[in-house]
N, C-alpha and C positions, 0 to 999 in steps of 0.2 A: 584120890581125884585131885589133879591140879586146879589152882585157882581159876586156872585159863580155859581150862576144861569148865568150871562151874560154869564160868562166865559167859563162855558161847554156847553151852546148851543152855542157860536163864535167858540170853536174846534170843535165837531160835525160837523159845518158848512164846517170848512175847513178841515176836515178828509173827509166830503161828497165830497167838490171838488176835492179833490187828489186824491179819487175812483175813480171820474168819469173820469179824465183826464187819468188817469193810464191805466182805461178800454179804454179809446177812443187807447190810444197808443198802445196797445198790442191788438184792436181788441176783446177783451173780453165783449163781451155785456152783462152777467150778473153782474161784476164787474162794469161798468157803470149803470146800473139802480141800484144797491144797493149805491152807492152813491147819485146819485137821491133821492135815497129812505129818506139816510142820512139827504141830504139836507132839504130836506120837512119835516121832521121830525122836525129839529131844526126851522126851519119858523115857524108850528105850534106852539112849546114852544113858543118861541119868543111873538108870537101872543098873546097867553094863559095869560104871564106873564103882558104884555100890558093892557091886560082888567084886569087884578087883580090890576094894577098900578091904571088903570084909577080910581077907584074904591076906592081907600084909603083916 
């Protein structure tokens, strides 16, 4: 996994929690699940790039 790769799945990550926290605050529940969404999105990379590491 490149560095650049870390890097934009660790934002993702934490744009995902600032959605969700933002939706939890203002009650906006599709603002909350699209951070959700965020989040899992970047676990998956994550995930993805792990098994490409493991692999090298």
């Amino acid at each position: 996994m490149g560095l650049d790769d870390k890097i934009k799945n660790a934002a993702e990550d934490v744009s995902g929690k600032a959605k969700e926290a933002t939706g939890k605050a203002t009650n906006d529940e599709e603002l909350e699940a699209e951070g959700k969404g965020d989040q899992a999105k970047a676990d998956m990379k994550k995930a993805g790039e792990n098994v490409k590491d493991a692999f090298k």
